[in-house]
C-alpha positions in Angstrom: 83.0 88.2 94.7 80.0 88.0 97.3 80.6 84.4 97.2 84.2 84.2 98.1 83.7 87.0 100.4 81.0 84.8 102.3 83.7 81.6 102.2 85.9 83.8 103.7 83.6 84.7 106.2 82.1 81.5 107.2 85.9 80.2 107.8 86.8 83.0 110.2 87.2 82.0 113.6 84.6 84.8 115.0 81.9 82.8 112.9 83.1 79.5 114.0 83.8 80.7 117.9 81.3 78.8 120.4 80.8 80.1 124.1 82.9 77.7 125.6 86.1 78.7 123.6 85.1 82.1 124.6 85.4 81.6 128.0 88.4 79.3 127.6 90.2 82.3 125.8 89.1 84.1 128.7 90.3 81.5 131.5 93.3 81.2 129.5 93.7 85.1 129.8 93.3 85.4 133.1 96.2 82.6 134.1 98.1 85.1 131.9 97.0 87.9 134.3 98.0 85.8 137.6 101.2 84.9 135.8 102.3 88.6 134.9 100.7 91.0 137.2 100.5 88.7 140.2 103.5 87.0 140.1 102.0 83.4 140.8 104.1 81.1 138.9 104.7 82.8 136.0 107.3 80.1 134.4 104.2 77.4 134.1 100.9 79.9 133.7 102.6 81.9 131.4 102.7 79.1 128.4 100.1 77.5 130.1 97.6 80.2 129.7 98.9 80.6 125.8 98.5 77.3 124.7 94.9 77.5 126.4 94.1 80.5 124.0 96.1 78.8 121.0 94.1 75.5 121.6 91.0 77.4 121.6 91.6 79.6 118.3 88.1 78.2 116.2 89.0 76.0 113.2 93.0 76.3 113.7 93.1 72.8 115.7 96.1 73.3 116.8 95.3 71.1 120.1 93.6 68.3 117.7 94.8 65.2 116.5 94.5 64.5 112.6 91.6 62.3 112.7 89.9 65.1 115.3 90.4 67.6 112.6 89.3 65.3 110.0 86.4 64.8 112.0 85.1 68.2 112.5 85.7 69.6 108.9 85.9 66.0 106.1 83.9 65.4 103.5 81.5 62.1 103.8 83.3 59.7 102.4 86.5 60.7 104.6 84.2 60.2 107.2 83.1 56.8 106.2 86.5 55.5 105.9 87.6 57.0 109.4 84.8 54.8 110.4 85.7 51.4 109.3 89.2 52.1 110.5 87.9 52.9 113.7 85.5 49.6 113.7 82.5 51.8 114.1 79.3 51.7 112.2 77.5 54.8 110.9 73.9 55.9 110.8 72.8 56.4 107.0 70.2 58.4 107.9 72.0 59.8 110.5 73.1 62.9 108.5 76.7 63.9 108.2 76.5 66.1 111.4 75.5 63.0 113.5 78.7 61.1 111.8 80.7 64.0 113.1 79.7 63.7 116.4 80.0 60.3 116.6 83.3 60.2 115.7 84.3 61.9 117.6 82.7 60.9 120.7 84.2 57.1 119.9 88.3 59.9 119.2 88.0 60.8 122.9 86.6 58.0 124.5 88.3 54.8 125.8 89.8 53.3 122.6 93.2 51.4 121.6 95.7 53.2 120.4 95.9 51.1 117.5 92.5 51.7 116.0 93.6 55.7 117.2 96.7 55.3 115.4 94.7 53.7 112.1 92.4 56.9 111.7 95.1 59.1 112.0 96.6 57.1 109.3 93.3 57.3 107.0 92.9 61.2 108.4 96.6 61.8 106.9 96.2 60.2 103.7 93.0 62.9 103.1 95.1 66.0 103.4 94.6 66.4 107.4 98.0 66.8 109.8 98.0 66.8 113.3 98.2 70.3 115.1 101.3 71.8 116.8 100.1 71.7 120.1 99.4 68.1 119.5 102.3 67.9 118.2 104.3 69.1 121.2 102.1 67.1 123.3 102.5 64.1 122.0 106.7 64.6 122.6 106.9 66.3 125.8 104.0 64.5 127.7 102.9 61.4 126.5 106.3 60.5 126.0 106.8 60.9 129.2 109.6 62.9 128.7 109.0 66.4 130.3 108.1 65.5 133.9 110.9 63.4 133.9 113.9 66.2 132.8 111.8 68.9 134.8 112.5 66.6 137.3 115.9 65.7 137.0 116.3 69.8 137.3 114.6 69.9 140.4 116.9 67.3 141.3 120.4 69.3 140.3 118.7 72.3 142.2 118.1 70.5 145.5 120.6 70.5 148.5 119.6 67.4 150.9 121.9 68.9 153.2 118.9 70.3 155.5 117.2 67.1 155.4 120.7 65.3 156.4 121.3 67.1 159.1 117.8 66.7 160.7 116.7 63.4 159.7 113.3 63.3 161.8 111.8 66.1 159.5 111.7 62.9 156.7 108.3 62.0 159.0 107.3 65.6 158.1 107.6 64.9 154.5 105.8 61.6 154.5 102.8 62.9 156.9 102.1 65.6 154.6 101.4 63.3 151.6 98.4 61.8 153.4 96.9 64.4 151.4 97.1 62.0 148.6 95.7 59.0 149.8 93.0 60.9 151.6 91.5 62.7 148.5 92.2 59.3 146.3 89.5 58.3 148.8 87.8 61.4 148.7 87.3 61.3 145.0 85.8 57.3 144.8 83.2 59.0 147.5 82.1 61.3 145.6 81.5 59.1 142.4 80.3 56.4 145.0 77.4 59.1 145.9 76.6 59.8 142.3 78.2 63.4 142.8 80.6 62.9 140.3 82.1 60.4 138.1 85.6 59.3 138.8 87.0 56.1 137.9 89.5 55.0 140.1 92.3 56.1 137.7 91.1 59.4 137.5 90.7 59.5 141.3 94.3 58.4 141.5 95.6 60.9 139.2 93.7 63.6 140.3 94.6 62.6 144.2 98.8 63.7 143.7 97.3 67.1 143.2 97.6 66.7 147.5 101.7 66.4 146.8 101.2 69.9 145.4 104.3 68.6 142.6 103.5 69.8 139.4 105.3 67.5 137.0 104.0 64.8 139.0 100.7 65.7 138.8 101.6 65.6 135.1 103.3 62.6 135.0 100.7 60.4 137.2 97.8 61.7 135.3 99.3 61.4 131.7 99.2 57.7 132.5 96.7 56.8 134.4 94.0 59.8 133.2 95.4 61.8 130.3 91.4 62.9 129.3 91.6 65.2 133.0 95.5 66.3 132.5 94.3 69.7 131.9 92.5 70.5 134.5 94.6 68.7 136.8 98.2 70.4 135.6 96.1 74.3 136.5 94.8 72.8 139.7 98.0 71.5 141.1 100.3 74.5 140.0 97.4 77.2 140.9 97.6 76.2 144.2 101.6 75.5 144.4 101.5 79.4 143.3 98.6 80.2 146.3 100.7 78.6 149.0 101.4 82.5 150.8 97.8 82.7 150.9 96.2 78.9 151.5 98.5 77.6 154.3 98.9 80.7 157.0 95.5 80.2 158.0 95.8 76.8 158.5 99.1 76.8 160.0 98.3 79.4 162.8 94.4 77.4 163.2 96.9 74.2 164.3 99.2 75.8 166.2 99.5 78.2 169.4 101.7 80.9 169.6 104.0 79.0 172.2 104.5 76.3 169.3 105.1 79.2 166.8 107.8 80.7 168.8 109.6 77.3 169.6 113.3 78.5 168.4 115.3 75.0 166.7 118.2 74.2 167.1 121.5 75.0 164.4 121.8 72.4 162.4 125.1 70.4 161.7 127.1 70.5 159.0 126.8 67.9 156.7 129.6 66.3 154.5 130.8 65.7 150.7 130.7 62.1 151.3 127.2 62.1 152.8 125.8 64.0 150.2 127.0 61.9 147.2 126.1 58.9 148.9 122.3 59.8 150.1 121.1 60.0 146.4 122.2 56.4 145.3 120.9 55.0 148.6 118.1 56.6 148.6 117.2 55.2 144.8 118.7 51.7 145.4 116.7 51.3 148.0 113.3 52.8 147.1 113.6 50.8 144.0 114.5 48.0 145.2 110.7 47.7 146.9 109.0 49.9 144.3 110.5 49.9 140.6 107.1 51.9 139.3 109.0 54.6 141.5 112.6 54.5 139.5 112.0 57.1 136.7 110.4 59.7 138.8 113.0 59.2 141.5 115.5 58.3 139.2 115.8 61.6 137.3 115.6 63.6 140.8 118.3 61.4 142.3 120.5 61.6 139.0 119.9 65.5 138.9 121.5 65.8 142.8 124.0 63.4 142.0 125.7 65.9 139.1 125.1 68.7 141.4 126.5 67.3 144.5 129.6 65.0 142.3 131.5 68.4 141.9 133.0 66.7 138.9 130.3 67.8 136.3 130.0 71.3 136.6 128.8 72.0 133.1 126.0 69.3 132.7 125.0 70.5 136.1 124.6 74.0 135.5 123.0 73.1 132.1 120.6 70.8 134.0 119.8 73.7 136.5 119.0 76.9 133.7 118.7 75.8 130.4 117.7 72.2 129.5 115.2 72.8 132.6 113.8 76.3 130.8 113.8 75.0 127.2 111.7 71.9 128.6 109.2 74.7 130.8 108.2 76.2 127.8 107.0 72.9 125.7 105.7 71.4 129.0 103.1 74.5 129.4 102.0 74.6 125.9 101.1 71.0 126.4 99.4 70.9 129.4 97.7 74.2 128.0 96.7 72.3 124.6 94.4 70.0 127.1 92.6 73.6 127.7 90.0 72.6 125.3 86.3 74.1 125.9 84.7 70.7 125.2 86.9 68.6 127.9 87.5 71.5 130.3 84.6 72.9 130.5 82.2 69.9 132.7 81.2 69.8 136.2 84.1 67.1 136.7 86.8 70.0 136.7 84.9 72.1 139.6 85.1 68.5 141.4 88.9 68.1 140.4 89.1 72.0 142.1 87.9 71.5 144.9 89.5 67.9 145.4 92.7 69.4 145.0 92.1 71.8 147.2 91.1 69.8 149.9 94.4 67.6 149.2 96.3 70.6 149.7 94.9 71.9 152.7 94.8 68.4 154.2 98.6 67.5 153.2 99.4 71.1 154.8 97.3 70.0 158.2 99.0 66.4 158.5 102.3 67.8 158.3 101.8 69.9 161.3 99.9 67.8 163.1 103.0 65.0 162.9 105.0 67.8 164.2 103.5 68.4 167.1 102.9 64.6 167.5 106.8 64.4 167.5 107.2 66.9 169.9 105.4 64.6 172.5 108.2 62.0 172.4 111.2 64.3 171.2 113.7 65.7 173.3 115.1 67.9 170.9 111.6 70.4 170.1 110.3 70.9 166.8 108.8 73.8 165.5 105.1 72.5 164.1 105.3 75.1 161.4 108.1 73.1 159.1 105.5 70.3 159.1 103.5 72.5 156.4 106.7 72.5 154.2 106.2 68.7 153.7 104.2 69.6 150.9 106.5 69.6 147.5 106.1 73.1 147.3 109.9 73.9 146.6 110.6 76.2 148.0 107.5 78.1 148.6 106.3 76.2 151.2 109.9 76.7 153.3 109.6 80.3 152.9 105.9 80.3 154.0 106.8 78.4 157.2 109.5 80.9 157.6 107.6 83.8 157.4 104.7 83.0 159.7 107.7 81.7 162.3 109.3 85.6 161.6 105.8 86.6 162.6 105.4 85.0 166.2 109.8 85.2 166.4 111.5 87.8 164.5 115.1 86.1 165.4 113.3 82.7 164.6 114.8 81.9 161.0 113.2 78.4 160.1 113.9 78.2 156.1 116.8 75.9 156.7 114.4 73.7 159.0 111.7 74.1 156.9 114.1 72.6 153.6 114.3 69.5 155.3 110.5 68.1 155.0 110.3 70.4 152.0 112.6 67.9 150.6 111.1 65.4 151.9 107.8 66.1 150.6 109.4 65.6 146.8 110.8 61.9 147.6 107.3 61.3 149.5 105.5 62.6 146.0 107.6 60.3 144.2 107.0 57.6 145.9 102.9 57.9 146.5 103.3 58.8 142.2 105.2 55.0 142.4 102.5 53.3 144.3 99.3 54.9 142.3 101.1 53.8 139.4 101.7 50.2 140.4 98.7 49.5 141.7 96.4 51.5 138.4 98.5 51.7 135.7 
């Protein structure tokens, strides 16, 4: 009785639960807090905080991989045939803790996914299955799949119409993702000075943070650096949901109150026609130069296009609520099954932090700044504070830059403005996603 009493024991998860998971349970707690009492976007950091506590539950593996499980809990001989399938020699003396380790050291590092798929074959064929949240990871986000339909929602909930009627606020857009490129840089410094240790991939991926666009932040660093997806996927929407509080500063540090108090002018009404058309221009002819662009901007474009058609009301609305919810749910487990003590927990995700941080802040800052560049040349005045909306932030961002414009203006209403490089900052996201991807992938 004592001895099945002690089995029972030993495979609990309080006996098997290391610091780090603790704290992960506890990180994965507080995004639950921020989601539910705070109000910070609760549609991602509610499932992502879950799957960060499910994917951290000790000896459930329900993050892991077949051949990860295998690796942490088979018997020697399992172990030894992982090993041939994975090419990799093993220690005799080593001792079977050593084989463990090893294994899995060779699971997460830079491998081919045949020899991957091969010990997940042998890893099978012992009993072992692959774990829910792997499961879910491997359909919505390696697949591709789940950046791509959020974004064809995001797409089908857009109106262009702001952006039509003003085009100049498309510079707005495009400025603001200088955030990108300049973190991108940022990041290849910092592993230049021995700091940290970025590849140039992983200094791509973790540069789109800058676009402050969640799924393509996902998307972008599920190819190009799926080991720092994670960390990236809470960075970028952490600070999409801290926009009220990261950009006010900034925004009244660049501007005077003069600028803030600059009233626009009301914009013109736009047309059917131009709004059907835009989207399949716009995709013909950013494709047409960049096809690493097409399913990113593909999806959005496609999305507007049922929404602005008028002909397909019901795919449309479906688009908008539903398919777009149902996809939520599985895209924040995923990204919260990368939540794993082991990966997240290294001195490369305070670096991925802060980078993102500074991509944000500088994406905010170059917006402006083009607005106020414009308004040295422009007859028609611009008010600097929409430039911070070129950011993807949708539509966060427009209501920020509308609310600090209420502050200096109470009859200055600048949302509609503000939609235009709001907009704008989506294509632009898409685009810099495009070029990282053609250049890296």
């Amino acid at each position: 009785m004592s001895e099945k009493i002690l089995t029972l024991w030993y495979g609990s998860g309080l006996y098997n639960l290391t610091l780090g998971q603790a704290v992960m349970v506890l990180v994965g707690l507080g995004l639950l807090y921020l989601a539910i009492q705070k109000k910070f976007e609760p549609l991602l950091l509610v499932p992502i905080g879950f799957g960060g506590i499910l994917a951290n539950i000790p000896e459930a593996g329900l993050a892991l991989s077949a051949a990860e499980q295998a690796a942490h809990m088979a018997s020697p001989a399992l172990l030894e045939q992982m090993a041939q399938a994975l090419q990799l020699s093993l220690d005799p003396a080593g001792g079977i803790e050593a084989w463990r380790h090893s294994l899995a050291e060779v699971l997460h590092g830079d491998i081919s996914p045949a020899l991957v798929r091969a010990a997940n074959d042998v890893a099978m064929d012992g009993g072992y299955a692959h774990g829910m949240l792997y499961q879910f990871y491997s359909v919505a986000i390696a697949s591709g799949i789940a950046p791509l339909v959020i974004f064809m929602g995001v797409g089908a909930m857009t109106d262009f119409g702001p952006l039509l009627a003003n085009p100049r606020t498309l510079f707005l857009g495009a400025a603001a993702q200088f955030g990108i490129f300049a973190t991108l840089l940022g990041a290849v410094g910092m592993s230049a000075m021995g700091w940290m240790d970025f590849s140039l991939n992983q200094a791509a991926a973790i540069g789109i943070i800058g676009g402050a666009d969640g799924p393509t932040s996902i998307y972008v660093s599920s190819i190009l650096a799926p080991e720092l997806l994670g960390a990236i996927a809470v960075a970028s929407y952490s600070y999409m949901a801290l926009v009220p509080l990261i950009q006010p500063p900034i925004m009244k540090a660049l501007t005077s109150k003069r600028e803030r108090e600059i009233t626009m002018t009301q914009l013109r009404p736009v047309s059917k026609l131009e709004k059907i058309v835009f989207p399949l221009s716009l995709l013909i002819l950013v494709v047409l130069f960049l096809p690493d662009a097409a399913p990113l901007l593909g999806m959005f474009c496609f999305g507007n296009l049922m929404r602005e058609s008028g002909v397909v009301e019901r795919l449309s609305d479906t688009t908008q609520n539903a398919l777009i919810n149902i996809v939520t749910i599985f895209l924040g487990l995923s990204v919260g099954s990368k939540l794993i003590a082991e990966r997240f927990l290294a001195v490369e995700t305070l670096g991925i932090l802060a980078l993102g941080m500074v991509a944000f802040a500088i994406g905010t800052a170059c917006g402006i700044l083009m607005a106020k560049l414009m308004n040295t040349v422009s007859k028609m005045p611009i008010n600097p504070l929409i430039g911070s909306a070129g950011v993807s932030a949708v539509p966060m961002a427009a209501r920020v830059s509308n609310k600090v414009g209420l502050e200096s203006n109470p009859h200055n209403f600048l949302l509609m403005h503000a939609m235009g490089p709001n907009v704008a900052g989506v294509i632009g996201s898409a685009v810099a996603a495009g070029v990282m991807i053609k250049y890296l992938g």
